[in-house]
C-alpha positions in Angstrom: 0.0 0.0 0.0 1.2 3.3 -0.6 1.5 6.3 1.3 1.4 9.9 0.7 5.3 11.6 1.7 4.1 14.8 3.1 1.5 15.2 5.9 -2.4 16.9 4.8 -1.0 20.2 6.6 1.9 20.4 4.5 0.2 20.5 1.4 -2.0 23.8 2.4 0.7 26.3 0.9 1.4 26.5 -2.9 5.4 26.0 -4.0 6.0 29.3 -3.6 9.5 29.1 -4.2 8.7 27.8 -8.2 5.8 30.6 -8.1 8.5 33.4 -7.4 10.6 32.2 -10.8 7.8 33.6 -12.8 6.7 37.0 -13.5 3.8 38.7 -11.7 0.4 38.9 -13.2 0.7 42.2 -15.0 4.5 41.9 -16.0 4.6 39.1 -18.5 6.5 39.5 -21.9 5.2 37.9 -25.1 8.3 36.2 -25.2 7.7 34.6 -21.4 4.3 33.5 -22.3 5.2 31.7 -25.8 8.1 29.9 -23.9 5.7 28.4 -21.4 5.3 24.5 -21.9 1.9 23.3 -20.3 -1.2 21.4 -21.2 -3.4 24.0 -19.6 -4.9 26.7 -22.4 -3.8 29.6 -21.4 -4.3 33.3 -23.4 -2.8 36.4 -22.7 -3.7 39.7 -22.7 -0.9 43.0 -22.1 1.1 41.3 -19.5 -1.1 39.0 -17.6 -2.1 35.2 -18.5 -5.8 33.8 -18.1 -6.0 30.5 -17.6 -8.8 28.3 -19.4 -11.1 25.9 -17.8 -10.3 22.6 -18.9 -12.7 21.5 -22.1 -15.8 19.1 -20.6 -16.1 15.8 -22.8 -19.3 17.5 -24.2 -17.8 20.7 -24.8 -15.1 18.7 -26.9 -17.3 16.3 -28.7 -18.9 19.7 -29.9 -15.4 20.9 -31.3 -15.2 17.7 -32.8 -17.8 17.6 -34.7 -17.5 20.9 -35.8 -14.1 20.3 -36.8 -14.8 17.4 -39.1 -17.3 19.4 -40.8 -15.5 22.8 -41.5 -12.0 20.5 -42.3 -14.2 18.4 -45.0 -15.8 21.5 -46.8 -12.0 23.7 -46.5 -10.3 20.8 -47.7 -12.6 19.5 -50.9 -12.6 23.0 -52.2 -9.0 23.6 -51.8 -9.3 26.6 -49.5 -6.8 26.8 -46.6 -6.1 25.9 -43.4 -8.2 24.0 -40.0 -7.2 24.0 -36.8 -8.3 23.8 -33.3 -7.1 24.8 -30.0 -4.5 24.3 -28.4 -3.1 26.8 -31.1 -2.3 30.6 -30.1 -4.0 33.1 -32.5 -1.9 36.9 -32.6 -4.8 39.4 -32.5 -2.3 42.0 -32.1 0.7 43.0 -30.5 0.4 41.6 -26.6 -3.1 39.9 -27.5 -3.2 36.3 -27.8 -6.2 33.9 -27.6 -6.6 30.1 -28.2 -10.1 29.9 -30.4 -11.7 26.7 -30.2 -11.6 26.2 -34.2 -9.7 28.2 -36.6 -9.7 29.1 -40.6 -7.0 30.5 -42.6 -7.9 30.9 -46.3 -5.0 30.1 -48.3 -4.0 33.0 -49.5 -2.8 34.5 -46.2 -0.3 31.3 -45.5 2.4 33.7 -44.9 0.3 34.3 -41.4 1.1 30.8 -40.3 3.4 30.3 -37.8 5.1 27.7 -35.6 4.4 29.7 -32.3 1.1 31.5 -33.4 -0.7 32.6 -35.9 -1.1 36.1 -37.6 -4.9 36.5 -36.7 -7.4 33.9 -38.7 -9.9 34.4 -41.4 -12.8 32.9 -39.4 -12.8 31.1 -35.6 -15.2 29.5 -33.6 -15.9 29.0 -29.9 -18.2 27.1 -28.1 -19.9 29.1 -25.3 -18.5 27.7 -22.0 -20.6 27.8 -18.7 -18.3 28.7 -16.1 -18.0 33.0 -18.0 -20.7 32.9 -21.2 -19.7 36.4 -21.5 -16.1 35.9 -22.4 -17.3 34.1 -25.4 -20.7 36.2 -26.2 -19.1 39.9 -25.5 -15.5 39.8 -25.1 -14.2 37.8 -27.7 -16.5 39.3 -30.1 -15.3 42.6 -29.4 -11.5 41.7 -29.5 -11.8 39.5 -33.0 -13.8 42.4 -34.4 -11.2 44.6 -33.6 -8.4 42.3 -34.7 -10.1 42.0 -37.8 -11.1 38.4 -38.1 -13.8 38.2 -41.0 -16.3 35.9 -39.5 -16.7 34.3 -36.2 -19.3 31.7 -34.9 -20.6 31.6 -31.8 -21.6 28.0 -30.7 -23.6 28.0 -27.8 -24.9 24.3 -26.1 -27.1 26.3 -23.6 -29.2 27.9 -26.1 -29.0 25.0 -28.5 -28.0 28.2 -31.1 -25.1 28.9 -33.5 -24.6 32.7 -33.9 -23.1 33.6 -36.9 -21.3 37.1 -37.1 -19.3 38.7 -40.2 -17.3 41.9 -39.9 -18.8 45.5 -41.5 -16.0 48.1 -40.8 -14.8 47.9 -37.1 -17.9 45.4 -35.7 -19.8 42.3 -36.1 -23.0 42.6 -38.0 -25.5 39.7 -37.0 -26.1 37.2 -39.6 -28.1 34.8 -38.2 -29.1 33.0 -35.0 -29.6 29.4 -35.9 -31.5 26.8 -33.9 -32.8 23.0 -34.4 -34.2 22.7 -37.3 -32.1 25.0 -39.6 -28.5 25.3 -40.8 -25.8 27.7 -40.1 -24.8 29.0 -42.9 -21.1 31.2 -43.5 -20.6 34.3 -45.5 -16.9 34.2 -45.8 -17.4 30.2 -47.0 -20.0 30.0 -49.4 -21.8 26.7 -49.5 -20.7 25.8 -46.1 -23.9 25.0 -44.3 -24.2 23.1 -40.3 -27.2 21.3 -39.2 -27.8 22.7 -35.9 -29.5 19.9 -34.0 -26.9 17.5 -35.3 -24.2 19.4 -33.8 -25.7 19.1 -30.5 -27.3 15.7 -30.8 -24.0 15.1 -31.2 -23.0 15.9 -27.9 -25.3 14.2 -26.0 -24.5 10.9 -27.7 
């Protein structure tokens, strides 16, 4: 039988001598946050890290699924690139996030990179519980502003996928899909989602 080494009061205290070999929340480099080697997902924004909940099963069965079916359409029309987190997205200088699905049309493959990528042509996220408003006002805001074309908004409380496409500076609405219909892109033409089998598909 095995027994733990330390004793239950030992254990209260964080290793505060690793803690102190990293920079304070606030004083991060790019460079310091790039370099860091860990399974957690982790964005960072002017200096300080947030760390990601880890992905339920559901939550990933959703990316999944919606990976398969953006990767099969990009891929039989000779389009670009799919990816899906972990994989750090540059919205700009000190701004990094880690979309849950991510397009790069082909012609912008010089915005690929080992480290990160140069902003994306289209991401999408599926709402998670724990801060909805990261996903539903945050994010929007901060891919608006970095430019990204089109971003979905996949949401398993609502049983809805939002689609949003960029006019000037902001996202313009263009459409709320439920059960029933299919999400449809602007940026890829043709691509089209069943909504209720993306979240059938996550309570398989």
């Amino acid at each position: 039988m095995a027994f733990p080494t330390t004793k239950p009061e030992e254990t209260l205290e964080p290793t505060w001598e690793i803690a102190q070999l990293f920079p304070a929340q606030g004083h991060w480099s790019a460079e310091e946050y790039l370099a860091l080697d860990t399974n957690h997902l982790i964005e960072f924004s002017h200096g300080q890290l947030e760390v990601l909940p880890m992905p339920t099963f559901s939550h990933q069965r959703l990316v999944a699924f919606l990976y398969r079916q953006l990767l099969r359409f990009v891929e039989e029309h000779s389009l670009g690139v799919v990816m899906f987190a972990p994989l750090r997205i540059r919205l700009w200088g000190g701004k990094y996030r880690e979309p849950d699905l991510v397009f790069m049309a082909a012609e912008h493959a010089d915005r690929l990179g080992e480290q990160f990528w140069e902003g994306a042509d289209l991401v999408m996220e599926v709402v998670s519980p724990d801060d909805p408003q990261r996903d539903n006002v945050t994010k929007r805001r901060e891919y608006a502003q970095a430019g990204i074309p089109e971003y979905w908004i996949v949401d398993p409380a609502a049983a809805s996928i939002t689609v949003l496409t960029l006019h000037g500076q902001e996202y313009a609405l263009h459409g709320e899909f439920v059960a029933g219909e299919e999400a449809s892109s602007v940026l890829l033409k043709g691509l089209r989602v069943d909504v209720e089998n993306v979240f059938s598909e996550a309570r398989k």
